[in-house]
Each structure stands twice: as C-alpha cells, then as structure tokens.
N, C-alpha and C positions, 0 to 999 in steps of 0.2 A: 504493500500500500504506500500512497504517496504521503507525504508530508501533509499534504492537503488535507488528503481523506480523512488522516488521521485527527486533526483539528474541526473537524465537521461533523461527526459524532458527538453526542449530548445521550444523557443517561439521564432518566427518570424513573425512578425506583425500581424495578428489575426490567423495566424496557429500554427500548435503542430507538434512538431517530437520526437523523442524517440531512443535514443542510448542503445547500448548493456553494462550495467554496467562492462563486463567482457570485452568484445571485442573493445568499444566503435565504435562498425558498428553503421550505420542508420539502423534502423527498416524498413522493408518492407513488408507488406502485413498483416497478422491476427498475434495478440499477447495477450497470454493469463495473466493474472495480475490478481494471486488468483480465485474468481473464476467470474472476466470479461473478456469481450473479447473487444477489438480494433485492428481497423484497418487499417494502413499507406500506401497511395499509392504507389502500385510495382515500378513508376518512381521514383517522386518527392520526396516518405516518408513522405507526409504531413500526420497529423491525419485526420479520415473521421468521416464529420459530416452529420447528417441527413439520405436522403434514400439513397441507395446506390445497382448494383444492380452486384452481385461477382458470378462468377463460376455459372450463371444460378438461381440466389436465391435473391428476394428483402430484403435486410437488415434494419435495423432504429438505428443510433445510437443519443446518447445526446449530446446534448452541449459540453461536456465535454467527449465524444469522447467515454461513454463505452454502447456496443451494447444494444436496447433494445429487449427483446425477445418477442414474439409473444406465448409465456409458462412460467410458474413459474416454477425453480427447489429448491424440497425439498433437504436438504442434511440431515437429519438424520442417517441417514444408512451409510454415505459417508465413505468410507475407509478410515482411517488414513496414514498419510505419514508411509513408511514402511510396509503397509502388501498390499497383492495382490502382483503383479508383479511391480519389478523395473525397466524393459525393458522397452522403447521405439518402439511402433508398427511401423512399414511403410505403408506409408499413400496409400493402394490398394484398400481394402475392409473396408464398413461399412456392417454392419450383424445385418439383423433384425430378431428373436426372437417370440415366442410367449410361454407362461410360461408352456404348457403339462399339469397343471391341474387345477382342479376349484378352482381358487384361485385368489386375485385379487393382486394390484402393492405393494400395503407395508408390503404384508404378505410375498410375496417374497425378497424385497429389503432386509427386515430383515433378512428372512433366510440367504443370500450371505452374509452379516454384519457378524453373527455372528458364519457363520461354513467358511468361506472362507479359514482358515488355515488347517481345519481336513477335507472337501468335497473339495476343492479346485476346487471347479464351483462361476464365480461371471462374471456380465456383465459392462459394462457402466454408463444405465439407467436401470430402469424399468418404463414403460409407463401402468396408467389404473386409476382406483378407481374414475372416471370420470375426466377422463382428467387431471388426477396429474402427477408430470413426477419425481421419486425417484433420486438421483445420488448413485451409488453404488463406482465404478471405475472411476478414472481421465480419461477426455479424453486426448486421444495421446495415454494413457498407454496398453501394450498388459494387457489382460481380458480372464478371461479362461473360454469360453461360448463357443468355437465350433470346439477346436483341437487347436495341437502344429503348425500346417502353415496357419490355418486362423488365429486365434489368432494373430499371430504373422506379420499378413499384414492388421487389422483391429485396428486403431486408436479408434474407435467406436463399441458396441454392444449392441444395443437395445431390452430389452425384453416386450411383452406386454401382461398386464394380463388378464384373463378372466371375464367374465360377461356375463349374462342371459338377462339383459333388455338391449332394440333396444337403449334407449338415452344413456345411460352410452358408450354404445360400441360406437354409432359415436361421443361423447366427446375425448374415450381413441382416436379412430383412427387416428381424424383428428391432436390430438395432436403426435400421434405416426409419422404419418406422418411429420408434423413440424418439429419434434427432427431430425428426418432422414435428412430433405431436410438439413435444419440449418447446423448441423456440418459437410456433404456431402462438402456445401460449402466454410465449412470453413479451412475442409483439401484436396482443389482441388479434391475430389472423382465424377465422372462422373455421373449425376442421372437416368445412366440405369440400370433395375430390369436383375440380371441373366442374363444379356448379356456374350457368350463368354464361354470360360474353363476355365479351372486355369489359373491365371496369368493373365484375362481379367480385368481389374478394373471397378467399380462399383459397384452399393446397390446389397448384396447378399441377396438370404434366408437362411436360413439355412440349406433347401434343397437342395439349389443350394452348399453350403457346401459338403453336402452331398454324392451327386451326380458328384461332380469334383475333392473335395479334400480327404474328409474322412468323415467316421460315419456312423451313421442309422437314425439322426432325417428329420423329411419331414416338420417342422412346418418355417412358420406362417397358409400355404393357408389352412388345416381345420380346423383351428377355423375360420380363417377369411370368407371362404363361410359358416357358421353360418347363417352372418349376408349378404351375396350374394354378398362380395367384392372378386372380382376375381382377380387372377394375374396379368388380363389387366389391370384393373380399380385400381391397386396398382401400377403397372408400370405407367400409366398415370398419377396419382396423385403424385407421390414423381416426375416425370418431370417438371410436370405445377402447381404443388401446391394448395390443396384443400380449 
C-alpha cells in the first residue's frame, strides 16, 4: 500500500472506512489498492468483512477487509504502467474470448506481453493451462481484444485457452467462469450472456461482438461445444455460478 492509502483509512470502533487521498470523499462501494480489491458499503462506507453477496455474486473478504478470490492471479505477463491503453473503459460490457488456436493461457498471455506495442491485440486475463488465470491488462483499463467501441465499453476481456483433455478444460472453465462472474460484479455489469444489441449491457461473446458491433470472430461457442458447453449452459453458469 501507498503512503497514501495508508493515511486514508479512519477507524470507528471495530469498522474501517476509507477516504479519497485526493478528494477526501468517503469511499463507497469496490476499491481497487494495487492489485486488491475492497469493498465499502454504498450507504454507510463501512469496510466489508467476511461473505458478502454484491451485484448477484457471493464475495469473501479478510479480516482486514481485502477480497478473497475463489482463483489465483499470475501476473507475469502483467503490462507495465504505460503500455497498452491509458483510457479508462465504461463499465457496459465484459467480453469473453477464446484464444483461435491450439495453444494454451501462458503461451498466449506472453505473446500480448511482448508484441502488445507492434500487434497491438492484448486482453485483461487469459484463462487455461488448468485453471491458471494470467493478468495481461489492468482491469477498468480499455484492452484491445474486440474493436474501437467494444473495447472501449469493456472494463474486462477475458480470453480462454485451448486444450484436448476433458479435466484440464472443466479446471480452465469453471475458472473462466469465476473470472467473468467476479469482476461482472465488481463493475455492476448484468450477468446476462448476449442479451440485447449494442448498447444492451452485459457478458458478451465475442460473437455477440460481432454480430452487433463489428468484426468477423464467432469464438468462444466452438471451442467451447468441444467439450458440449453450450451457450445455455454458459449463460446459466456465469448467472448462478458453477
């Protein structure tokens, strides 16, 4: 924590609240602190401890008030401050992803790493290699995985990588799934699959990209019927959580 943070914090008998170093507002709702997340009730601003359950999504935070996840993130690959995009996305669209070829999550997260400047394609996450979850891009930050107006309404873009054997794939899924549900709830995004036209919020595919805003890709759903996960059974699962 910065210096900052740490002077922005106020204690009132066994709760936590959190001021804006800059603004000095109360904190309300999800705050990000490097790479935790907390979060202060929308009334009161108190810190949230324990289960908690936001935007359709059961949470777990510590003692100490930083969420616990229900996945591990790698950051190896993580973009440094300064490259990728400096924007700020608006919180419409999360876009899920599937990588186009036989490859699995760090063989890609790498490639976005290190051609992000000269190919300028990089996502969020990449999700696979049995349920590993990469960080490429900050979330909040636009990510350039699916056009200039998804991109640019997608806080979030998840990509997931391929694999041949049945356990590997429902390790990546179920965690692909989680990534989605998780940050879904943490930037108030609605957890319907492809509901809507443009401008409908909610988990897109990239299809649904596709098909509403721009491009040519149709992925996640064939790789994902591979393994006989269908659009329904994607749509049900990021609602009710697998």
């Amino acid at each position: 924590t910065s210096g900052h943070m740490q002077k922005s914090w106020l204690q009132g008998g066994n709760d936590w609240y959190y001021f804006s170093p800059t603004s000095g507002h109360m904190q309300k709702g999800w705050l990000q602190g490097g790479n935790d997340w907390y979060y202060f009730n929308p009334v009161s601003g108190r810190m949230q401890r324990g289960y908690a359950y936001i935007n359709g999504v059961n949470y777990n935070f510590s003692n100490s008030g930083r969420q616990i996840l229900n996945y591990s993130i790698d950051y190896r690959y993580a973009l440094p401050a300064g490259e990728g995009s400096d924007e700020t996305a608006a919180n419409n669209y999360l876009i899920l992803h599937e990588v186009g070829t036989e490859s699995g999550a760090a063989t890609n997260a790498r490639y976005f790493h290190d051609t992000v400047d000269t190919n300028e394609a990089y996502v969020t996450f990449v999700v696979g290699d049995g349920g590993k979850v990469y960080q490429v891009g900050r979330p909040g930050q636009v990510s350039w995985g699916a056009g200039y107006e998804a991109n640019h309404n997608a806080p979030v873009q998840i990509e997931l990588g391929r694999t041949y054997n049945s356990g590997q794939f429902w390790q990546d899924y179920v965690t692909y799934v989680r990534v989605a549900r998780d940050m879904a709830g943490k930037y108030g995004i609605p957890l319907t699959l492809d509901a809507g036209g443009a401008g409908t919020r909610g988990i897109k595919s990239h299809y649904w990209v596709t098909k509403n805003i721009w491009g040519d890709h149709v992925d996640p759903y064939g790789y994902l019927s591979r393994f006989g996960v269908t659009q329904a059974k994607l749509a049900h699962d990021l609602l009710y959580g697998v």
